[in-house]
C-alpha positions in Angstrom: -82.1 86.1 -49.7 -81.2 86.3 -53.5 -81.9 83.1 -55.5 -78.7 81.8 -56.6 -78.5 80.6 -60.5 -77.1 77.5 -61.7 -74.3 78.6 -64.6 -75.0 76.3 -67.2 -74.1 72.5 -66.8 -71.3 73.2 -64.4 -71.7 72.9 -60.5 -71.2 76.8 -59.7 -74.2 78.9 -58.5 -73.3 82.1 -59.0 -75.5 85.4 -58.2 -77.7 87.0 -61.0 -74.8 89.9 -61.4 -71.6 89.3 -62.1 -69.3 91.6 -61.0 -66.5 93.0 -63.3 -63.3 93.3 -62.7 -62.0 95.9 -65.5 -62.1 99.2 -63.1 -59.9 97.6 -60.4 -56.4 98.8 -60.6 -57.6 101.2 -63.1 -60.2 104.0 -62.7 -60.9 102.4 -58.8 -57.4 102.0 -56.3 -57.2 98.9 -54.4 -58.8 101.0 -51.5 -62.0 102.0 -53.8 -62.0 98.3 -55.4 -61.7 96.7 -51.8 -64.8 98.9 -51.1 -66.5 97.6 -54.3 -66.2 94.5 -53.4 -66.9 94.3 -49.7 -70.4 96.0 -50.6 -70.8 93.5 -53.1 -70.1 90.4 -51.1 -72.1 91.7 -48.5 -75.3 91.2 -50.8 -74.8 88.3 -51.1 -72.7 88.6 -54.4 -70.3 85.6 -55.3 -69.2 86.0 -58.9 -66.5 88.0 -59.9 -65.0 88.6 -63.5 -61.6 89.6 -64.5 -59.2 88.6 -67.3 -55.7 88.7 -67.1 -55.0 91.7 -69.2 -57.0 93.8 -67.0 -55.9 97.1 -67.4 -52.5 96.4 -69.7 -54.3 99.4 -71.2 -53.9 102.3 -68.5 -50.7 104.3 -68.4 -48.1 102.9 -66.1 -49.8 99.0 -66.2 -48.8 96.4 -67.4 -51.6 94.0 -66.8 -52.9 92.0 -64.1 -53.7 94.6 -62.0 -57.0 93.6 -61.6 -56.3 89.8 -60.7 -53.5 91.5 -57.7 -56.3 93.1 -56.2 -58.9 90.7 -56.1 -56.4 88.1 -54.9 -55.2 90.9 -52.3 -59.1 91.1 -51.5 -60.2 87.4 -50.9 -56.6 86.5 -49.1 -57.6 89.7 -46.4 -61.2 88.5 -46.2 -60.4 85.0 -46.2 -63.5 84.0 -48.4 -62.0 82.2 -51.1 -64.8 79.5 -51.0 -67.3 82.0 -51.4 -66.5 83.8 -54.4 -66.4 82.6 -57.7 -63.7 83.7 -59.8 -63.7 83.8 -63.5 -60.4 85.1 -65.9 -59.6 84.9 -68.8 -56.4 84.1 -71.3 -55.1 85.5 -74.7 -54.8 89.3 -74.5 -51.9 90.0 -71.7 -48.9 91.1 -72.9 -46.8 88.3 -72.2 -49.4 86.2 -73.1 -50.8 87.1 -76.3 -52.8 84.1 -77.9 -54.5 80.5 -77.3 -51.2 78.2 -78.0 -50.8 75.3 -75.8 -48.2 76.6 -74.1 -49.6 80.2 -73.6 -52.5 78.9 -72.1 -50.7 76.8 -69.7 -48.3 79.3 -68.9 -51.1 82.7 -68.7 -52.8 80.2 -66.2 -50.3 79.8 -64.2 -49.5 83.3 -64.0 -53.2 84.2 -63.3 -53.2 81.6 -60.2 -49.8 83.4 -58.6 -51.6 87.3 -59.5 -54.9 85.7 -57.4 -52.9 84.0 -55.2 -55.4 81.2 -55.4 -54.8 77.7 -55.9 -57.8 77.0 -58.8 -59.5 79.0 -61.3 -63.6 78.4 -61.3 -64.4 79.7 -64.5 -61.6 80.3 -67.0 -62.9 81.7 -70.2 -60.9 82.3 -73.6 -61.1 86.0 -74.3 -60.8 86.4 -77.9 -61.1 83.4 -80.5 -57.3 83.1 -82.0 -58.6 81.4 -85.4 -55.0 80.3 -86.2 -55.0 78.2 -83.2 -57.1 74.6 -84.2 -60.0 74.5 -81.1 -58.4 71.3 -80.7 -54.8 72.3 -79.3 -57.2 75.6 -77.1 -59.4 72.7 -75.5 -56.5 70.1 -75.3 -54.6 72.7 -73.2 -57.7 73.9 -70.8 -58.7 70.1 -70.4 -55.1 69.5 -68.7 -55.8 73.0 -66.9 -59.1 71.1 -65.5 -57.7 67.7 -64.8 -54.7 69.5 -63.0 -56.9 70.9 -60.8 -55.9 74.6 -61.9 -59.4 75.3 -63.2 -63.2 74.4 -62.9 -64.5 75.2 -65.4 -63.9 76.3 -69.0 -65.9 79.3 -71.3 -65.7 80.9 -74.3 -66.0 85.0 -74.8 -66.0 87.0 -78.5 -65.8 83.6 -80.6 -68.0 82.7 -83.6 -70.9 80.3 -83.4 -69.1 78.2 -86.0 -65.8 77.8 -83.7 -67.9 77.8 -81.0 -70.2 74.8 -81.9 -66.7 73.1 -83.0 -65.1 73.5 -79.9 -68.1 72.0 -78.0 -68.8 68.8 -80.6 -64.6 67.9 -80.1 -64.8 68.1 -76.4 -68.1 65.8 -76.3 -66.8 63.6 -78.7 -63.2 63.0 -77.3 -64.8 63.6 -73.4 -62.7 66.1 -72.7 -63.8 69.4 -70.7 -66.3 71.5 -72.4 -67.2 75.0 -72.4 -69.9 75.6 -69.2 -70.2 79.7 -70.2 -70.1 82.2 -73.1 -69.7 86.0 -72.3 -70.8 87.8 -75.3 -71.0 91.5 -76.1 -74.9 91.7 -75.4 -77.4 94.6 -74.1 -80.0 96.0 -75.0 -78.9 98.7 -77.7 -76.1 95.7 -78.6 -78.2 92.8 -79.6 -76.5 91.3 -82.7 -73.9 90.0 -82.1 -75.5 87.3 -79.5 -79.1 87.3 -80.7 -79.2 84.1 -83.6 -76.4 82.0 -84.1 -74.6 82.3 -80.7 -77.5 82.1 -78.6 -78.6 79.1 -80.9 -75.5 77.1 -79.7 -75.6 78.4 -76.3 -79.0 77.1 -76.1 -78.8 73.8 -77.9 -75.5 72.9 -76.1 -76.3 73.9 -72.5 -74.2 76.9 -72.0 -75.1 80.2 -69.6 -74.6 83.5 -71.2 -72.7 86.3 -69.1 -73.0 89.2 -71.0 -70.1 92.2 -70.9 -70.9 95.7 -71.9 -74.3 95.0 -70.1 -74.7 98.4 -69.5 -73.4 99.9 -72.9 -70.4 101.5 -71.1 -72.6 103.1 -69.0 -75.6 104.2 -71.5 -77.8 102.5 -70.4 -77.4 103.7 -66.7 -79.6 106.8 -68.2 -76.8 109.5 -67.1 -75.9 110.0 -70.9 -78.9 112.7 -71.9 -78.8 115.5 -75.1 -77.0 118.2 -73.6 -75.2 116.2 -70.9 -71.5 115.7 -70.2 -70.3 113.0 -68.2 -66.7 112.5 -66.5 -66.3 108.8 -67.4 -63.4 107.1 -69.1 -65.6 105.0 -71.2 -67.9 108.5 -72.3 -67.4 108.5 -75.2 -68.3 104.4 -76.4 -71.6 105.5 -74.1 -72.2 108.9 -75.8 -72.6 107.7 -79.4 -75.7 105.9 -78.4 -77.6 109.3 -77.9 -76.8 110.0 -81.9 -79.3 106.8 -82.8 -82.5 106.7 -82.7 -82.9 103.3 -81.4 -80.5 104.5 -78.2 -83.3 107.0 -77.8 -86.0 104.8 -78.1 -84.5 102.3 -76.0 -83.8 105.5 -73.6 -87.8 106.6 -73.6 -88.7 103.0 -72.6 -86.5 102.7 -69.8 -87.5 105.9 -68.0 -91.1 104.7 -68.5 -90.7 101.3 -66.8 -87.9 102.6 -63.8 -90.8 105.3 -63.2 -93.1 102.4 -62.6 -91.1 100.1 -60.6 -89.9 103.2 -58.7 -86.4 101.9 -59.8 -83.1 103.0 -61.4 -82.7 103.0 -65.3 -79.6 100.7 -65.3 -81.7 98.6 -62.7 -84.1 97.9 -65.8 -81.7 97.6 -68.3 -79.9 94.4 -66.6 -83.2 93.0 -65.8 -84.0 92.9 -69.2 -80.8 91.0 -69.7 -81.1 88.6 -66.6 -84.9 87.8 -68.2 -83.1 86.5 -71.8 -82.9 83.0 -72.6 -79.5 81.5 -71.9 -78.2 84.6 -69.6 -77.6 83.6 -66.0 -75.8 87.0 -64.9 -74.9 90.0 -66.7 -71.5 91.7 -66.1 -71.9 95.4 -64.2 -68.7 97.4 -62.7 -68.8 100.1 -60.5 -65.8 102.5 -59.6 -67.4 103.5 -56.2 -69.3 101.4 -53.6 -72.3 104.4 -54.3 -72.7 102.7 -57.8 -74.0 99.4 -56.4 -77.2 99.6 -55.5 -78.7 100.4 -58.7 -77.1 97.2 -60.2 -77.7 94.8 -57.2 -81.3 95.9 -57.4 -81.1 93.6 -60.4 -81.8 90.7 -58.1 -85.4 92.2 -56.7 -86.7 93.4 -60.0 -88.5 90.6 -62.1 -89.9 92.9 -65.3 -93.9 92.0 -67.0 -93.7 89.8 -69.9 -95.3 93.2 -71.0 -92.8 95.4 -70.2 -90.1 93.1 -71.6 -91.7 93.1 -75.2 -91.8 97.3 -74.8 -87.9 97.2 -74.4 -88.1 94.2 -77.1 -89.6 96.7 -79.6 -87.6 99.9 -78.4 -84.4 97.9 -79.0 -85.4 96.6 -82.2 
């Protein structure tokens, strides 16, 4: 039975990988996703991330997508205590931004797409500097006391706004941000290593990283030579054209050969092991690509082997 952790001061356990929700409706059909997720639930995952604008990208959507299925899901399964949902606001459509009113409204909209009466983690996706963090956490603290939402997070916001946002809510005792999903992994580690993690850390808050896997680099299928039939190929592909992507590379195959384990099953538990991260963020297109990132939740790395991917990721 997989240990469940504790996401930062709020009262959700969540399981150490979160699910994402970026490939449903998109490069996996509600059959494929419902596949997904079945596998996922059955071992013992319970955290799923989506954001509204999920895929407003993909010809022929208009976003949402994701949130349809996954509310589709959990209504035919009927395990909407079990599984703990996190969205996010500011990049749909017809709901660009962090306004008062968007926020309100993009919520509301989220709830009717999940078909859910509450929201457990409801993150801000980008930063909208324009927007005073006053009026962003005046509007998710009604969200909260209406009972819409949770809990409230932060993703791809600057340790300054983000320390700013977290001194007004403690000082006016308003809801505060429980989570921060950062770009973070190990061939991305500077945009979270320092001044974020410094805040996460001295204010309480659990890391969920995205991009955990590099858009798929670090699932070791990207080699010199190689071609791989992937949406996201080529943000995975340039990683092979540094040499601390080849490094990084070298040290994983060293450490999955030891452990008898996948590459990408390495990779994320060099994330779990971080301080401040309680569950990276992993997709998968087919029910096949789970087991490499559920393995996640068996494989607990050396303090040795973690300073070898340290160095190689340097």
């Amino acid at each position: 039975m997989t240990v469940l952790r504790a996401l930062g001061s709020s009262d959700l356990e969540v399981f150490p990988l979160a699910l994402g929700g970026n490939v449903f409706g998109w490069t996996a059909d509600e059959a494929a996703s419902f596949a997904v997720l079945d596998a996922y639930a059955a071992a013992g995952g319970n955290f799923v991330d989506t954001a509204d604008s999920y895929s407003a990208w993909a010809e022929g959507n208009s976003g949402g997508e994701s949130e349809t299925v996954i509310g589709r899901w959990v209504k035919s399964r009927g395990n909407r205590d079990d599984i703990v949902i996190a969205t996010k606001v500011s990049q749909h459509p017809e709901f660009p931004g962090l306004s008062a009113d968007n926020i309100k409204a993009a919520a509301d909209a989220s709830l009717r797409r999940l078909d859910t009466d509450r929201i457990d983690l409801y993150y801000t996706h980008f930063d909208k500097t324009e927007v005073p963090v006053e009026e962003i956490v005046g509007a998710l603290d009604e969200l909260v006391r209406a009972g819409k939402v949770r809990h409230i997070a932060a993703s791809n916001i600057s340790p300054g706004r983000l320390q700013e946002s977290l001194e007004f809510s403690d000082r006016e005792g308003l809801a505060r941000y429980v989570a921060l999903q950062p770009h973070y992994n190990l061939v991305s580690r500077d945009t979270y290593e320092g001044g974020l993690q410094d805040v996460a850390a001295r204010f309480g808050l659990a890391a969920v990283p995205y991009f955990s896997l590099a858009s798929g680099f670090l699932t070791g299928k990207y080699r010199p030579g190689t071609t791989v039939e992937s949406a996201r190929s080529a943000g995975a592909a340039k990683h092979l054209d540094t040499e601390r992507g080849r490094r990084v590379l070298t040290a994983l195959d060293e450490i999955a050969q030891a452990h008898g384990a996948q590459v990408a099953t390495v990779a994320l538990a060099w994330l779990a092991a971080q301080p401040t991260v309680a569950a990276p963020i992993a997709s998968a297109r087919t029910a096949e690509q789970l087991p490499a990132l559920l393995a996640l939740a068996d494989l607990e790395l050396t303090s040795t082997e973690i300073a070898a991917l340290n160095r190689a990721s340097a």
